[in-house]
Residue, then its C-alpha position, 0 to 999 in steps of 0.5 A: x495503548x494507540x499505536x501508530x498506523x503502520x502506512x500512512x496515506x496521502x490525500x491524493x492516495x486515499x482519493x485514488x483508492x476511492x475512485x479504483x473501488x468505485x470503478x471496480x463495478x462490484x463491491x469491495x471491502x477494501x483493498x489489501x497492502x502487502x509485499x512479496x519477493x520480486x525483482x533485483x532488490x528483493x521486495x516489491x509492494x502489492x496493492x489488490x482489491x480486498x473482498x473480505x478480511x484474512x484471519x491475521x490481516x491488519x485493519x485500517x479506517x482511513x477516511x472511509x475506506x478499509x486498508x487491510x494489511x497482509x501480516x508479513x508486510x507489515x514489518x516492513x512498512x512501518x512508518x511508510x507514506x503512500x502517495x499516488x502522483x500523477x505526471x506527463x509520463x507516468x502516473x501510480x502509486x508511490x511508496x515513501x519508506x523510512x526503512x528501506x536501505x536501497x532500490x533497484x535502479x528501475x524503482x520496482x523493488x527494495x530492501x531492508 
C-alpha cells in the first residue's frame, strides 16, 4: 500500500535544499525535518543537516536528495507544503500546514 508522503516540497524548496547541501562543504545524507517546543504557540519546525539516518526516522526521495523525517514530526505535519520564497525583506523556508489551528502573531511557531 502507498501512502501519501507526509511533506510535500516545492520546486524552489527542493532547489534550495540542494544548493545548502552543496554549500555545506562536507558530505551529507540529507537534511532532517522535525519539530520541537518553542515559542508563544507551542511547536516550532526544524530544519538541519542529516549525517546519517536515526533508527525510527522517516525516509523520503525527493528529486535526488534525501528528506529524513524525525518520528514524533510526523503527526504533525502530514499533509504539509514546504516552500522556500524569496522577497525584498526576508527570505526562508515556508510551511503550509493543513493541520495547524492558529500561529503566533510573529509566525515562529503553531498549534494543532
Amino acid at each position: 500500500m502507498n501512502l501519501p508522503a507526509p511533506i510535500n516540497m516545492t520546486e524552489a524548496a527542493v532547489e534550495h535544499v540542494k544548493a545548502l547541501l552543496e554549500s555545506r562543504g562536507k558530505p551529507s545524507m540529507g537534511i532532517r525535518i522535525g519539530v520541537r517546543t518553542k515559542g508563544c504557540s507551542g511547536l516550532s519546525y526544524t530544519l538541519e543537516f542529516a549525517d546519517e539516518v536515526n533508527e525510527f526516522d522517516e525516509v523520503m526521495k525527493v528529486g535526488n536528495i534525501t528528506i529524513l523525517i524525525e518520528p514524533k514530526a510526523t503527526m504533525f505535519i502530514i499533509g504539509t507544503q514546504m516552500d522556500y520564497v524569496e522577497d525584498k525583506l526576508e527570505s526562508g523556508f515556508v510551511f503550509k500546514n493543513p493541520n495547524e489551528k492558529g500561529r503566533c502573531g510573529c509566525g515562529e511557531s503553531f498549534h494543532v
